[in-house]
Structure formats: C-alpha cells, structure tokens
DOLUMKOL-973960 format. One record per residue (C-alpha): residue number from 0; chain; x, y, z. Coordinates in nm, 2 decimals. Example, Ala and Ser with C-alpha at 12.3 -4.5 7.8 and 13.67 -1.06 7.14 Angstrom:
# DOLUMKOL-973960
(rec 0; A; (1.23; -0.45; 0.78)),
(rec 1; A; (1.37; -0.11; 0.71)),
# end
This chain:
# DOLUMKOL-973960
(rec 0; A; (-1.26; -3.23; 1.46)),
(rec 1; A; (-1.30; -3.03; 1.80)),
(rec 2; A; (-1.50; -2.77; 1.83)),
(rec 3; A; (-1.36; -2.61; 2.10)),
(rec 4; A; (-1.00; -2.55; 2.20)),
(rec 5; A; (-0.81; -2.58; 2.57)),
(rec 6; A; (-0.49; -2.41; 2.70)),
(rec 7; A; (-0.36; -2.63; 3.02)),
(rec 8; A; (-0.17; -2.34; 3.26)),
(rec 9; A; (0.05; -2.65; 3.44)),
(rec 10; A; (0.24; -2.51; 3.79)),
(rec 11; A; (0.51; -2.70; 3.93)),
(rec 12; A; (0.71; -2.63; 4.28)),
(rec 13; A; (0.91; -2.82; 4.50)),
(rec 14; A; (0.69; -2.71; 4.79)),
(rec 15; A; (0.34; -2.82; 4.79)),
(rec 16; A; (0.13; -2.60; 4.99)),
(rec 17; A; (0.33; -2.29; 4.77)),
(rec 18; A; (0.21; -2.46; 4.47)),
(rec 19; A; (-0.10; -2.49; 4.56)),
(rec 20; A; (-0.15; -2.17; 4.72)),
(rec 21; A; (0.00; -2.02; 4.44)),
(rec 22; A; (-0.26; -2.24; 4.14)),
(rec 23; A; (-0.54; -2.14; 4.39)),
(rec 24; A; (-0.44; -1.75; 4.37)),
(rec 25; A; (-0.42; -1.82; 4.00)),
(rec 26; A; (-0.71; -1.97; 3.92)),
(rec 27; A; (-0.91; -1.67; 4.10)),
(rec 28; A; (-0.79; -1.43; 3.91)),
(rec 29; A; (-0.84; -1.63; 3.57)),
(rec 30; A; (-1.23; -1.62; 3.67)),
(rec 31; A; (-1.19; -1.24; 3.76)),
(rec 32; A; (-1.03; -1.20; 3.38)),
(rec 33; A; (-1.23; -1.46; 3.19)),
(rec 34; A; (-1.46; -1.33; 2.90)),
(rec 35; A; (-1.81; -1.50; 2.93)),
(rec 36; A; (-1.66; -1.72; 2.63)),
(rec 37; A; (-1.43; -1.83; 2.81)),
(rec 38; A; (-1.44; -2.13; 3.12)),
(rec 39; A; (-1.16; -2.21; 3.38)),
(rec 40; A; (-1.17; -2.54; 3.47)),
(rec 41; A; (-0.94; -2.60; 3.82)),
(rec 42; A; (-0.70; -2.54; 3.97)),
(rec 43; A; (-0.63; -2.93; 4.02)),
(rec 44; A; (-0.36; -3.19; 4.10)),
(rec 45; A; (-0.25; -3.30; 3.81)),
(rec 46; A; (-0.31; -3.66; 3.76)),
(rec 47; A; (0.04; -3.74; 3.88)),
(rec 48; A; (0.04; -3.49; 4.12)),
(rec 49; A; (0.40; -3.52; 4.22)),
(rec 50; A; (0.69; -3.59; 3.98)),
(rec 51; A; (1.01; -3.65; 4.05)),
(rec 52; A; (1.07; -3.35; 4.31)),
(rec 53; A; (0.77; -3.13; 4.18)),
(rec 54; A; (0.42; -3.06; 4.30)),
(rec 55; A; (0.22; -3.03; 3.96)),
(rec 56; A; (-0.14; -2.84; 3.96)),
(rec 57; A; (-0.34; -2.77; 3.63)),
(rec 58; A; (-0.57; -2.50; 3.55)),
(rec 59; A; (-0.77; -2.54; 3.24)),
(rec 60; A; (-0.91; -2.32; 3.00)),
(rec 61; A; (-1.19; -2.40; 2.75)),
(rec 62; A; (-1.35; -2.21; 2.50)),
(rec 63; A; (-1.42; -2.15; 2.12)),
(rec 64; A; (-1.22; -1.86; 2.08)),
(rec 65; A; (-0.88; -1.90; 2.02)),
(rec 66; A; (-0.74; -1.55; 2.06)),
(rec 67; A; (-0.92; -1.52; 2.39)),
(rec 68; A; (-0.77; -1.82; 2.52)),
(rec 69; A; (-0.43; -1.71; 2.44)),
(rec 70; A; (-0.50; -1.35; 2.57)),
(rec 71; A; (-0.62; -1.47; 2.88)),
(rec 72; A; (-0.31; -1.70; 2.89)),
(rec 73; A; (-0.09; -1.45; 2.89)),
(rec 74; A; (-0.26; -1.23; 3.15)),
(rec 75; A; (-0.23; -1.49; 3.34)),
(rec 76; A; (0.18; -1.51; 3.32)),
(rec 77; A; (0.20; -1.19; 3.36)),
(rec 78; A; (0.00; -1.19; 3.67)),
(rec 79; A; (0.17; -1.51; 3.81)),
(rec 80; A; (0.53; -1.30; 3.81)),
(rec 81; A; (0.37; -1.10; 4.06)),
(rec 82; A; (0.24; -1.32; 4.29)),
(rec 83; A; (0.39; -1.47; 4.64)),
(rec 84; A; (0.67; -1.70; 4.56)),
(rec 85; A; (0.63; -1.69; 4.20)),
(rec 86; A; (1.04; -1.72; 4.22)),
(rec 87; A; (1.01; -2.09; 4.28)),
(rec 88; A; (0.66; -2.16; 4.10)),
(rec 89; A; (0.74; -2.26; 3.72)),
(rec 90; A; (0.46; -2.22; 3.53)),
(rec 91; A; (0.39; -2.39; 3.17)),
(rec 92; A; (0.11; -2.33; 2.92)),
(rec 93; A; (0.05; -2.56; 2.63)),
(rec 94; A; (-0.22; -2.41; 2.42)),
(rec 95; A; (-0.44; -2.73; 2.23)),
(rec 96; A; (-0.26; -2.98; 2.46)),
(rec 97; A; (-0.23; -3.33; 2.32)),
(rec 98; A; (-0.17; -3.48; 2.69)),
(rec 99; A; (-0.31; -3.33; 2.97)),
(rec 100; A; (-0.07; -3.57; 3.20)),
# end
C-alpha cells in the first residue's frame, strides 16, 4: 500500500509562456504555504506538454498527511483566482492521482 499520498495541481492554457508564468507564480507560493510535512514537487511540463490546443504544466504535492495536502490544495485555487491571467489558466487537482499523464 503507499505510504504517502500526492495531489497533482495540473494548469492548462492556450498560451504557453502564460501557463508557464502562471505554474511558476504558483508553484512559489505553494513553498511559501507548505507545512514542513508537506513537499512541492514542480512546476513541470507535463509529459505531453501540449495537447490538443493546451499548454499543460504539473505541480506536485507529496506528503503523509492527507488533510494537509488537501488544505494546501485549496489555498492554492483560491490563490490561482487571483493571479495574472488566471481568466484563461484552467487549473485541475486530482488528489491520489492514478495517471500523472
């Protein structure tokens, strides 16, 4: 069984450096927020890094606390809302992913 648990924060936008910018700003402020538990891990391309029309990055976290993961998590949407161009930045998070594709 796993001993530790993952939430994958996926962003997608149709305009790369956005994205990027954007999963970069992110990621920052999920180290800012992270308890010591907790390890973020990215931001990243995803392995296919464009899809269709969308620029996909991945931020990662990892711990063994579940209801820190998911707190942090939704820090993490809230603070996305208020970023730059978070109008055309979708962001997804899958808590205990089963494909990190």
């Amino acid at each position: 069984p796993p001993y530790g648990r993952l939430v994958l924060c996926q962003l997608r936008g149709t305009d790369e450096e956005q994205t990027r910018a954007t999963a970069i700003q992110l990621a920052e402020i999920a180290e800012s927020l992270a308890p010591k538990d907790v390890e973020v891990l990215g931001s990243s391309e995803a392995p296919i890094a464009k899809l269709k029309r969308y620029w996909r990055f991945h931020i990662i976290l990892k711990g063994t606390n579940g209801a820190a993961l998911r707190k942090l998590a939704r820090l993490l949407r809230s603070r996305c809302e208020k970023l730059p161009h978070a109008r055309d930045i979708q962001l997804s998070i899958d808590v205990d992913p089963m494909s990190m594709m």
